[in-house]
N, C-alpha and C positions, 0 to 999 in steps of 0.2 A: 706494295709499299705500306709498312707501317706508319698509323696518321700521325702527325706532327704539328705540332703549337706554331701559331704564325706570334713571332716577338710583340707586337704591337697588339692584337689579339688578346694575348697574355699580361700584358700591361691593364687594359680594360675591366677584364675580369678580374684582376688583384685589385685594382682601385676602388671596384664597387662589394667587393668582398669587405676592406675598409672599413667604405662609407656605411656600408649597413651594419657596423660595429657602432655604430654613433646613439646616440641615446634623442639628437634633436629630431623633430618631427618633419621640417621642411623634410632635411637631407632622408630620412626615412621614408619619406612621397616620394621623393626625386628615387631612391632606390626601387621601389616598386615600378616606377614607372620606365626602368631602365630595362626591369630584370622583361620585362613584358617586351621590351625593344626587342632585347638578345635573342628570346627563345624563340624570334620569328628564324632567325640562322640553326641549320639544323645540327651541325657542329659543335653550338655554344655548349651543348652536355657533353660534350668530349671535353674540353679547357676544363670544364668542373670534376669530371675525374679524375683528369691530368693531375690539377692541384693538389686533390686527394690523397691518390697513389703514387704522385712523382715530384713532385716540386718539394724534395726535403726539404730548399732551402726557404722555406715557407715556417712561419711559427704552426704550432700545433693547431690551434682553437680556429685561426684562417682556413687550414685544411679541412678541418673537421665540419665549420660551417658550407664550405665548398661542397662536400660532401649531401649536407642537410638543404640545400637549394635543389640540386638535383633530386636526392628521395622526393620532393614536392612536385617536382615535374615530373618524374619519374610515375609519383600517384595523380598527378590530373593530364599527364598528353602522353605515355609509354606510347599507346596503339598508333601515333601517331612518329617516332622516332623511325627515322629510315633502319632500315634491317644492319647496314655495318656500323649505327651506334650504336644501337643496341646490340649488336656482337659485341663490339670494343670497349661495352662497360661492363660486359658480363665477364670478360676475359681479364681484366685489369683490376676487377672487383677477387678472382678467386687467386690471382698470380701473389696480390700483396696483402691477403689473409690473415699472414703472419707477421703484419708491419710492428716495428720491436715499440712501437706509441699506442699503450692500451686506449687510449680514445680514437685514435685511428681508426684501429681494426674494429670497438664496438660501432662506428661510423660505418666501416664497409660494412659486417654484419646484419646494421641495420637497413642500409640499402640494398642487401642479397633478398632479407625476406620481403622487400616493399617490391622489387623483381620477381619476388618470386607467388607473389600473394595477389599479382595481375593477373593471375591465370598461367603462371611461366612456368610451373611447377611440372605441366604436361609438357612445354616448350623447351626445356630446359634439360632434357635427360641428363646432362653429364653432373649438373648439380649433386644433388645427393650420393654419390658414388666418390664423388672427388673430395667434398668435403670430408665425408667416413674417412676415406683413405687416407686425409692430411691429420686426423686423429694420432695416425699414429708412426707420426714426424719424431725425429729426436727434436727437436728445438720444440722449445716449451710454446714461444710467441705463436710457430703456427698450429699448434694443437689447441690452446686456448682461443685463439680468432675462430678457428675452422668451430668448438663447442659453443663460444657465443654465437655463431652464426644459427647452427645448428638448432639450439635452444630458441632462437628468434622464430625461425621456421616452425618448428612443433608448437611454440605459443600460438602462433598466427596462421597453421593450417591444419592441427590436427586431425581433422575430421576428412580432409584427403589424402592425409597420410595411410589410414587405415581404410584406403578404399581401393576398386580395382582400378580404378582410372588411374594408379601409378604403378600396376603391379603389387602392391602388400611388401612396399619398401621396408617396415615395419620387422617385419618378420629379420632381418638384416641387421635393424639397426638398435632394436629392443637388445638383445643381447649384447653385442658389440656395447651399448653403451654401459650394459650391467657390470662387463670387464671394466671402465674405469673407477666404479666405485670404492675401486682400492689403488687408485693412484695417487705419488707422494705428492702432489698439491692439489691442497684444501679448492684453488679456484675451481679446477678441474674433477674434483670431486664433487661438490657444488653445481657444476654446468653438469655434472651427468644426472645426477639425481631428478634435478629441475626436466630433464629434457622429457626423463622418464613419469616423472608425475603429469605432463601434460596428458597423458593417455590411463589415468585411474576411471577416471570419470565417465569418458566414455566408455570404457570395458572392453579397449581395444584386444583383439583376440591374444596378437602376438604379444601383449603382457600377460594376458591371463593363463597362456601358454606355461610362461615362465613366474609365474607368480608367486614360488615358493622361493626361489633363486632371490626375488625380488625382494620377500620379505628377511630372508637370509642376510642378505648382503646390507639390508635395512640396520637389523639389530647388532651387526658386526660394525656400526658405524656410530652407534648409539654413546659412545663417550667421545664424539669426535672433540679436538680441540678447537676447530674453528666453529665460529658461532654462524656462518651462512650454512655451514651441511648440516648444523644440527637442528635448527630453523627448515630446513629443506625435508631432513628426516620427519616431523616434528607432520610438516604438512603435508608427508606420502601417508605416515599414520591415519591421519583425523581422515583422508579423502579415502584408504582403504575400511576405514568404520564403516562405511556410509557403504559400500561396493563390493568387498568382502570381507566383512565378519565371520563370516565361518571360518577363513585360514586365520585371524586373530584373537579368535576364541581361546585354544589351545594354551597360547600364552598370555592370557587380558591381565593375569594377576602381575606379572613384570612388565606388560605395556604400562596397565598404570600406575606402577613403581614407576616407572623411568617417566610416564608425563606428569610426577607428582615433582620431581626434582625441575625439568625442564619448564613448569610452569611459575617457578621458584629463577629461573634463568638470571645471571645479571645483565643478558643483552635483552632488553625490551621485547626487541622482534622475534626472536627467539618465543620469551617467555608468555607472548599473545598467540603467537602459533599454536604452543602446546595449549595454551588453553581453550581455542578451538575443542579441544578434543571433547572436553568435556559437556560443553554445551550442543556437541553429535554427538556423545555417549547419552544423552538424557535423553535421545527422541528413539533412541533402541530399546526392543520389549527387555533386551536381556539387562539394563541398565541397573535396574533395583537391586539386582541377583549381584550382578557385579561390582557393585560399588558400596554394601552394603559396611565392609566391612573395614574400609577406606576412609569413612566420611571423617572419622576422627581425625587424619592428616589432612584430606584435604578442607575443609570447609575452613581451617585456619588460615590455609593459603591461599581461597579466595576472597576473605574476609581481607587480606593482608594487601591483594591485588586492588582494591577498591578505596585505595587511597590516593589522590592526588598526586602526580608525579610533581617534582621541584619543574619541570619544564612546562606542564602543563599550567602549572600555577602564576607562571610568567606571560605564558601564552592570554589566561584569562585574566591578566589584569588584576589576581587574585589580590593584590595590594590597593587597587582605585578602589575606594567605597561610595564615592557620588560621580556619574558620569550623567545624571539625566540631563544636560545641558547639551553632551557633545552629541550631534547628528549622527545617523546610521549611515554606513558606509552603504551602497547598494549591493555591492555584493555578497553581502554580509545576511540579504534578504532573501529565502531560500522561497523558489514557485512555488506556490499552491495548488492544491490541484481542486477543485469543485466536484463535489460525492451529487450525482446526479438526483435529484428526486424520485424514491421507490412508494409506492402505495402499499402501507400495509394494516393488519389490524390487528386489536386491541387483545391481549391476550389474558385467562384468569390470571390472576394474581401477579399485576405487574402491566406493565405500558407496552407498547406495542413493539415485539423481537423486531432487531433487526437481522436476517436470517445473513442476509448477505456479506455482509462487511466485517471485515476481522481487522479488530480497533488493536494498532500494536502501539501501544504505547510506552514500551519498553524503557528507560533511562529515558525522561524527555528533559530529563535534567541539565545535560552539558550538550547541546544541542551547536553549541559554536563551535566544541571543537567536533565537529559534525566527523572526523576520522574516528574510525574504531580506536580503538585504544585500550590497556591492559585494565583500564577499570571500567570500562564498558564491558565487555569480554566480561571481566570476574563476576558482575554484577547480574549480565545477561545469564552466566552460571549457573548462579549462586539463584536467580530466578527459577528457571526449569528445575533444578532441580527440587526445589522448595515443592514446585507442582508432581514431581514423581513421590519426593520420597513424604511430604506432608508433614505431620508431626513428628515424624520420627528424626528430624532434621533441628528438631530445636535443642535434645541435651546438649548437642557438641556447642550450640551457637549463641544460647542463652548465656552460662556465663562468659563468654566472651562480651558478648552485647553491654553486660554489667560498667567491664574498663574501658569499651569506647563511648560511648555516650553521656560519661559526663569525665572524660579525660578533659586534663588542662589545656592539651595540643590542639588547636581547631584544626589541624587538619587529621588529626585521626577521630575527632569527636565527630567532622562531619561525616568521613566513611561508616564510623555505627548508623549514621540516620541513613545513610544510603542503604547498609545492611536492611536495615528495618522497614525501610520500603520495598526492595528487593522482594525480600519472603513477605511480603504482606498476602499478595494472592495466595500460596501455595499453602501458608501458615497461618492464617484467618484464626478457624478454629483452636490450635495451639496457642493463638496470641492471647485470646481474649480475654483471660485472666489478667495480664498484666495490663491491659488497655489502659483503664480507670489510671494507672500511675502514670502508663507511659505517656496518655494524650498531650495532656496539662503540661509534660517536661519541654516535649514536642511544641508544644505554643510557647511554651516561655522559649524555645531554640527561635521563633520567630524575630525575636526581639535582636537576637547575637550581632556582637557589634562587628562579626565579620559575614559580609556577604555572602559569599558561597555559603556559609552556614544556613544564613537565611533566606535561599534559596533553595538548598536541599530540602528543609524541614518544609518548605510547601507542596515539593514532589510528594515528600511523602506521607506528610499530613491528608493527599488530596485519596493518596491510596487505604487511606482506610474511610475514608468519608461515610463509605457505605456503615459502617458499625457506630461512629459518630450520629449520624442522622438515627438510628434505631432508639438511642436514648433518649429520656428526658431533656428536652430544647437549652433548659439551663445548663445540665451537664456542662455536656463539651461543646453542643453545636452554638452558641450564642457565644464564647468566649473565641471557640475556630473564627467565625465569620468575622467579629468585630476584630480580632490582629491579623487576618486575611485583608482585610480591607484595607486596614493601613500599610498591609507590604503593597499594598495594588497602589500605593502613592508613594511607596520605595524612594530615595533619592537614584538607586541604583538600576539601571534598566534591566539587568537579568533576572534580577529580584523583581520585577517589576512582571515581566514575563514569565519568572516560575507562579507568582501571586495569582495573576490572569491566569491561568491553565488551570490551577487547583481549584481557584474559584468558581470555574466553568465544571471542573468535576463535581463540585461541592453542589452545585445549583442545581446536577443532572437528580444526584441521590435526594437533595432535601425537597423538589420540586415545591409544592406549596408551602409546606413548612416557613419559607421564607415568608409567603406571606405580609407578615406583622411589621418586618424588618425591608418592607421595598422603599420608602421614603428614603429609609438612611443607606440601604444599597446605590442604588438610582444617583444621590450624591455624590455618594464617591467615585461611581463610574464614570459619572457627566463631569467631576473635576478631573479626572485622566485625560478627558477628553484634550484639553488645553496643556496639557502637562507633557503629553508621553511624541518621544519620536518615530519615526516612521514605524519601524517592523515590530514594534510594539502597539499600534495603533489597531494593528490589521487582527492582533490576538486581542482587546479589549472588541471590536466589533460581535468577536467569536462568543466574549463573556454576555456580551448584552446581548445577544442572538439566543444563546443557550436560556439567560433569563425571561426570558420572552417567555421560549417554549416550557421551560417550567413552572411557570407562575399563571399560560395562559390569561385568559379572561380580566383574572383578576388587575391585572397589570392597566386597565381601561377604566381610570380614573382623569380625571381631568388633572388634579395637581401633577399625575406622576406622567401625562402626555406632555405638559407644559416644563418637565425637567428634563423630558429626553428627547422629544422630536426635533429643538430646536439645533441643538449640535448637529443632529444628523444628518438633519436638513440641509443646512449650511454647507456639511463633508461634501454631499451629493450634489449642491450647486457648484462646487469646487470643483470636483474632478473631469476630467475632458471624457468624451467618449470612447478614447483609446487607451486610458488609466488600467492596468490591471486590478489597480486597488477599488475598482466597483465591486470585481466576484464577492471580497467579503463582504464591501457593505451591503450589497445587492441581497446576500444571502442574511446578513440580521435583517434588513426592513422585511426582506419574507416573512423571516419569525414572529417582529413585531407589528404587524400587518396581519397576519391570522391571530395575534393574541387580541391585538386592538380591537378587531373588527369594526364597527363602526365608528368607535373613536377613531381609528385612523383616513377617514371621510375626508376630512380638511386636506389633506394631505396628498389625496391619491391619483389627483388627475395628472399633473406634473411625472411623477410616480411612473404612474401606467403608458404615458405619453413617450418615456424616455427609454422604457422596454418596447415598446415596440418598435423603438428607431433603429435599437439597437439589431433586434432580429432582424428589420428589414436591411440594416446596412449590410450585416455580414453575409446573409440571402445573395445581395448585388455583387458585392464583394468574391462571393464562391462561385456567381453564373462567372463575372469577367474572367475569376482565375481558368473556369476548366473551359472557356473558349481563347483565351490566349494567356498558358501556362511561361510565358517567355517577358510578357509583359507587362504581367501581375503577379503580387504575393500572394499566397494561400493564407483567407485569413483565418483567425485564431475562433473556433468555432465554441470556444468557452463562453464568451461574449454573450454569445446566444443562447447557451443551454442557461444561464445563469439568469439572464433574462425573461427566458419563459418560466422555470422555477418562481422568478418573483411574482408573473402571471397567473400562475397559479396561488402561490400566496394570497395576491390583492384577491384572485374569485372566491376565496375558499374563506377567506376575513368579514368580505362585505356582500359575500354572496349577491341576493338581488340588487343591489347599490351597483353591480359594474354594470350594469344594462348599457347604462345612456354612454359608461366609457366604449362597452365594445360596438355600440351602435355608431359610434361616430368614429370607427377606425378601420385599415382592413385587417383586423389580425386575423379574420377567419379565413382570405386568401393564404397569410402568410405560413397559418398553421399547416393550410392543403400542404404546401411545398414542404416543410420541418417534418415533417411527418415521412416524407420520401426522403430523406436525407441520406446521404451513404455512411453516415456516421451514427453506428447504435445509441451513443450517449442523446443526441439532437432528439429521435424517434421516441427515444425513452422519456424524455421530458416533453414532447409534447404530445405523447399521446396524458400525462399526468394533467396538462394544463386542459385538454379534449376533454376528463372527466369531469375536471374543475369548473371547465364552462355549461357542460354539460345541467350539472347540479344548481348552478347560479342562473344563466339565463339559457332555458335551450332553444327559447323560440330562435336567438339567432345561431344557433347550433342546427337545428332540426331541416334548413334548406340544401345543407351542406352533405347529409349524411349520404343520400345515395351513391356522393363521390368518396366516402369517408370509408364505411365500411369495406370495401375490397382489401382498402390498406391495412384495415386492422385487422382482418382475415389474412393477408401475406405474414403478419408480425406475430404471428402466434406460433414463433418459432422457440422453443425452450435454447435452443442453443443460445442466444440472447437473453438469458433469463428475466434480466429488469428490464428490458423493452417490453417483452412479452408478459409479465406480471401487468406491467403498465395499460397495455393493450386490453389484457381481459379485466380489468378493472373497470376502463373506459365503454367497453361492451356492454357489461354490467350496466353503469349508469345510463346508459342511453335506452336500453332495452326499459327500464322504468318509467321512462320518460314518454316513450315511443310507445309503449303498452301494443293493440296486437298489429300496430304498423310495423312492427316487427319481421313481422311474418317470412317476406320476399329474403331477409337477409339471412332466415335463420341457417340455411345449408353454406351462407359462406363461413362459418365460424363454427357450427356445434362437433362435427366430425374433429376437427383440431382440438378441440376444449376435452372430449370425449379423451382423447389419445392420450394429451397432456396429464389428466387426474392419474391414467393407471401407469405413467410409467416410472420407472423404479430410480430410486434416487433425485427424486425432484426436491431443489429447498422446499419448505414449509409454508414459506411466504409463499409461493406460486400455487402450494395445492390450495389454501385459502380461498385465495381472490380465484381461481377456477372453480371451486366448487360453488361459491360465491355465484358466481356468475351465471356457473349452467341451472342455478334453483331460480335464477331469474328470469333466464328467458324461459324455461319451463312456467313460469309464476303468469308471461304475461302470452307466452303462445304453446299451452298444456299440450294438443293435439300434436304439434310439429317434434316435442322434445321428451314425450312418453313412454313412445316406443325404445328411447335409447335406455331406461332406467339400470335393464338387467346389468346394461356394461359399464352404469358407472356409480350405481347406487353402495356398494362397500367403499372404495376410495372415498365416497363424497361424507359419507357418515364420520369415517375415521379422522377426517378432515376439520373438520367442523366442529367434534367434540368438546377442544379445550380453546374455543372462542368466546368472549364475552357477549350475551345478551346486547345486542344494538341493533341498529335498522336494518346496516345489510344480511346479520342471520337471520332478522324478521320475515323479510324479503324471499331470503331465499329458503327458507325452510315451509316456509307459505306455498313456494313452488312446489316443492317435494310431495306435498300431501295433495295440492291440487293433479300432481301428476300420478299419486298412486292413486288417486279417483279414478283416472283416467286409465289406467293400466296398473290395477293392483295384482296382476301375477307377476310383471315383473321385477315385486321388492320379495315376494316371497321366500328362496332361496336366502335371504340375506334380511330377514327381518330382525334378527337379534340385536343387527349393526343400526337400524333404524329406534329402535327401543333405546337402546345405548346413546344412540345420538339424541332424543328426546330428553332423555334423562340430565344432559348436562345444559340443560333450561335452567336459571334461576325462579326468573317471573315471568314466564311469556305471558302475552296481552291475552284477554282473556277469550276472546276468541279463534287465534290460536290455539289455545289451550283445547279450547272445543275441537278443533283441526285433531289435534292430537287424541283426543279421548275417543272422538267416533273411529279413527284408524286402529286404536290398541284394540275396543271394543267389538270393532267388526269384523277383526284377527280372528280374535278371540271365539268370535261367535262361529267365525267359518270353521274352525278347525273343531270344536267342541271342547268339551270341560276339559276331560282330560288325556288327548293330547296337547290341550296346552297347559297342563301341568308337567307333563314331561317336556314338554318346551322352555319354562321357565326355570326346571332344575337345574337349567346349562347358566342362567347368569349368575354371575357373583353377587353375593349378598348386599351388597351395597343398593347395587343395580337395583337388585327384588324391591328392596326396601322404597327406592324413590319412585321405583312405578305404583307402588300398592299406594303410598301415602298421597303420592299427585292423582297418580289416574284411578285409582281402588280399582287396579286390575293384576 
């Protein structure tokens, strides 16, 4: 007997399909608390199909959400449906496929693949065979249901489409679906292409079978009239760029014809799709070659793209000019994510690489309307390729630049400045002729009485900062800062938050520079303070964090602690310990707490009291979750990483001054445990804070280690790179500390460190702090670490060359020489690289120097006159030169 609806049953289920149409809250609780009643009846998912697929006499939007209740239980209790409902949905789901109500069948469709994406894929055999075959139904309804369904599936399981766990359905249904590409409706034309692009990316075989078929049928579609296939086309393109170029080589000169028109689209969607293309054409080597001869058509066109859509402009409010009254919405406040503490060092010419982190800071201009969009897309462009094609990109763009940028329209005057930021990176050099006019235009754009103007012109004021700061201070850089400062008191908040971002770039490049000008910075900052709304709050902490680390030291005056600690203070007594909004402030009082140093004393016990609470909470917080996961949350272990960061801050600010805090706390239990964490981020930050204490107090460090070191010998895993950079850093400082109590540890760590220096592609940052490390425990246990030289003394040299002169190459190059005493045939093979490494001394101490003069000299001596004349023919002249002049050898 086929199942059937009990009348009253069905009454129930319509009622509360209804009720959960209602917008009030009670009735909305009472719905949930129904639908939990029902689903204890194992039948209630039948009534919900029923409605679905059989109750015409049902309005549409009822059916459809009947439908959308089920897919819900369907994804949280399927394994649990007895076997004849789950028959009787699978079979009522494929009978009414072709219901003649396009919401319907998108409705079934979407509950075939939520069936089918439980695993039912294998469960399901008759699935994929019956939808194919209802392909090719005369009735249009069920050929359309059967391709939405279809395309649902290939979105949602591609990757076991193209496996054997179904047999290589694939092989079937790739061609089968390449025959619709010429059928008379645009939907179905569109479902076919779609189904098929799901499988570019992986390089499913049974396309790449047919892949010439595929591109055939592509370009035979290429003036479709409807805008969803040509949008579809548009993005088999850009995804075949990336997967195979080689079969669109052949024809690239008519691909990009045809994406020069389509990026030019009147459908929007469309006309972002094709411009894809171009921002994966600029990451191919053949890119240049290709497009060389193009730029003239296009660069107008994405100049053209980079203007404000009329919808976008609505969306932004592009009319309000004063909003700083009205609150932030919360959602509106996008997560932050906290960049863990890396240890790195100081490099010639220039502050210390951050090797690891790739700063995208791409458009940070329209950030609200956080969706891609055709003038992101152009912009993002019209960037890359500035970075390929470099000055060869400015004849087309320059006069252009001429009529946007001081056009009457603001909204095309502000697309020129966007242009101009845009190519700022790629076109640096080409620019710099016109700077001297452009700056000046660019700050009076600061003033513009339309927002978004004066919003852009800080994007991209912020992006030339760097050529700004190179000049004379009056130039530009004192006229930038001083109408910088008054957008950071904007009436407007986006303005407010472009001013904050540029200003924080501006502080990275001019670092001391500023200087002269902190009284009156510090001002304006600390009156934001009171001024600005939530999510602009969190980007002024970022400016006065970044001011800190710029100005360091200097900033540890008494007037200018008494302008800014007082707000901060305040924030920080404010916020509860569950506030997210600690990360940032957590992370400027780091800054300004190592700039402060000892000025920041007054200030630090509270400080240091409230980081430790924190780590401890989350510590308790993470034992309750992993011994009962059912009746606790897993807590948020940023908390922590952000906290010992600031831990590090306060050791490394007041160095010997935190004695008496960490005497009176357990942070050294808490660290044992942070340090095992199962989370790399937690590890990485405290072994930073391990080095920090290390430096500061290590008597109370020093009882700890026996338990200490094993850990940091497990964490000298490169696969972790910033744990393990952190790790051997930490080593480092303790082994100086420890001097030859060293000794017992040195086999848990030299053999790792040793492997680390020579393996091939390591960041830079990691070979440093390694090479760093192994000249120090060589430095304080020569006998244990000697013998190793031959295997790591070329890495360690090449390494080390272009480091600045400070304590830790002091350290470690002390080792090197104490260890070639100790084992001077093992630098022999590789002396050249030792020579070389000497040479890029500025001033070493002068007994150093001495280190260095009896090693060249005692070379020298061993080998005789002239073999080591034929020895020194091999370096380059430079090289000769600084050895003769330093060591007169």
């Amino acid at each position: 007997m086929e199942w059937q609806p009990d009348e009253q049953g069905l009454q129930q289920v319509l009622q509360l399909l209804k009720d959960s149409q209602s917008p009030d809250t009670a009735t909305q609780r009472a719905v949930q608390e129904k639908l939990e009643q029902l689903n204890q009846f194992p039948d209630f998912n039948n009534y919900l199909i029923f409605v679905l697929t059989s109750l015409k006499s049902e309005d549409e939007p009822t059916r459809s959400l009947s439908g959308l209740i089920l897919k819900n239980n369907v994804k949280a209790h399927y394994q649990n449906f007895p076997p004849n409902v789950a028959d009787f949905i699978k079979r009522e789901c494929l009978n009414n496929i072709g219901d003649p109500s396009p919401l319907i069948r998108a409705t079934i469709g979407i509950l075939i693949t939520t069936i089918a994406s439980k695993g039912e894929l294998q469960m399901w055999p008759e699935l994929l065979p019956q939808l194919c075959n209802l392909l090719n139904s005369e009735d249009y309804n069920t050929c359309e249901g059967s391709f939405g369904a279809l395309q649902k599936i290939c979105e949602d399981s591609s990757e076991l489409l193209d496996s054997d766990a179904l047999n290589r359905p694939l092989n079937i249904m790739i061609p089968k679906f390449l025959q619709f590409f010429k059928h008379c409706s645009p939907k179905i034309r569109s479902h076919a292409i779609a189904c098929v692009n799901q499988f570019i990316i992986g390089r499913a075989q049974a396309l790449m079978d047919n892949i010439d078929t595929f591109i055939e049928s592509l370009f035979a579609l290429a003036g479709d009239e409807d805008s969803e296939v040509r949008k579809n086309v548009c993005r088999a393109l850009v995804m075949l760029l990336e997967v195979r170029i080689d079969r669109l080589i052949p024809h690239m000169h008519s691909i990009i014809q045809y994406m020069l028109q389509r990026t030019q689209d009147p459908d929007e969607n469309v006309a972002l799709e094709a411009c894809e293309f171009w921002l994966t054409l600029a990451e191919q080597p053949i890119c240049k070659e290709a497009l060389s001869g193009h730029l003239v058509q296009l660069i107008p066109i994405l100049v053209n793209g980079m203007k404000y859509s009329e919808i976008d402009i609505i969306l932004l409010k592009g009319d309000v000019e004063e909003d700083e009254t009205v609150p932030d919405s919360e959602q509106d406040i996008k997560p932050r994510f906290h960049k863990s503490r890396t240890v790195t060092l100081q490099h010639e010419g220039g502050e210390g690489e951050e090797g690891e982190d790739i700063d995208d800071d791409e458009d940070d201009d329209d950030d609200t309307l956080s969706d891609w969009n055709l003038r992101k897309c152009s912009a993002a462009a019209l960037d890359v390729l500035a970075n390929v094609f470099r000055e060869e990109l400015l004849p087309h763009l320059l006069p252009l630049l001429k009529g946007l940028l001081f056009h009457p329209d603001w909204v095309i005057k502000e697309s020129g400045i966007l242009v101009l930021g845009a190519i700022a990176e790629g076109c640096m050099q080409g620019m710099v002729p016109y700077l001297p006019e452009l700056i000046p235009h660019l700050i009076l754009c600061l003033c513009d009485k339309k927002a978004l103007v004066r919003s852009i012109a800080c994007w991209t004021l912020s992006r030339y900062a760097h050529w700004v700061v190179s000049q004379p201070p009056d130039a530009h850089l004192k006229p930038l800062m001083t109408e910088l400062l008054k957008r950071i008191l904007d009436g407007n908040k986006r303005v407010q938050e472009a001013a904050c971002s540029a200003f924080a770039t501006l502080e990275e490049e001019a670092c001391t520079e500023l200087v002269p000008y902190l009284s009156f910075i510090l001002d304006t900052l600390v009156f934001a303070f009171g001024k600005y709304q939530h999510k602009n709050l969190l980007i002024l902490y970022d400016a006065i964090g970044t001011l800190a680390d710029s100005v360091g030291h200097h900033l540890n005056q008494p007037e200018y602690i008494q302008k800014l600690m007082p707000p901060l203070i305040a924030k920080w007594n404010e916020l509860k310990d569950e506030d997210k909004d600690l990360f940032p402030l957590l992370e400027c009082l780091s800054s300004v707490a190592t700039a402060l140093q000892s000025g920041f004393l007054p200030y630090c016990e509270p400080v240091y009291q409230r980081c430790v609470t924190l780590v401890q909470k989350t510590l308790a917080q993470a034992m309750m979750y992993s011994q009962q996961p059912d009746q606790y949350e897993a807590p948020d272990k940023d908390f922590m990483i952000v906290a010992l960061d600031l831990l590090s801050g306060l050791a490394e600010g007041l160095g010997g001054h935190v004695d008496s805090l960490v005497a009176r706390s357990n942070i050294m239990t808490l660290l044992f445990q942070c340090m095992q964490d199962t989370m790399p981020e937690v590890r990485q930050s405290s072994f930073a804070l391990l080095g920090d204490l290390t430096k500061a107090c290590f008597p109370h460090v020093k009882p700890c280690i026996a338990e200490f070191m094993p850990i940091l010998g497990t964490n000298l895993n490169p696969e972790f790179i910033s744990v393990c950079n952190n790790a051997t850093w930490a080593i480092g400082e303790i082994c100086m500390q420890m001097g030859v109590e060293m000794q017992p540890y040195i086999p848990m760590v030299l053999n790792q460190l040793v492997e680390i220096i020579n393996r091939p592609n390591t960041p830079k940052t990691l070979l440093e702090n390694t090479a760093i490390t192994i000249g120090r425990l060589g430095y304080v246990c020569p006998q244990e670490v000697a013998p190793m030289l031959p295997q790591f003394i070329r890495p360690w040299c090449t390494s080390l060359r272009n480091i600045r002169d400070n304590e830790e190459k002091d350290s470690a190059f002390r080792g090197i020489c104490i260890m070639i005493g100790v084992n001077p045939g093992g630098v022999v093979q590789d002396f050249i690289f030792f020579c070389d490494a000497v040479a890029s001394w500025v001033n070493p101490k002068d007994d150093l120097r001495d280190m260095f003069y009896k090693i060249l000299h005692g070379f020298k001596e061993q080998v005789g006159e002239d073999n080591w004349q034929q020895f020194s023919e091999q370096f380059p002249p430079l090289l000769k030169e600084r050895l003769a002049a330093c060591y007169g050898v």
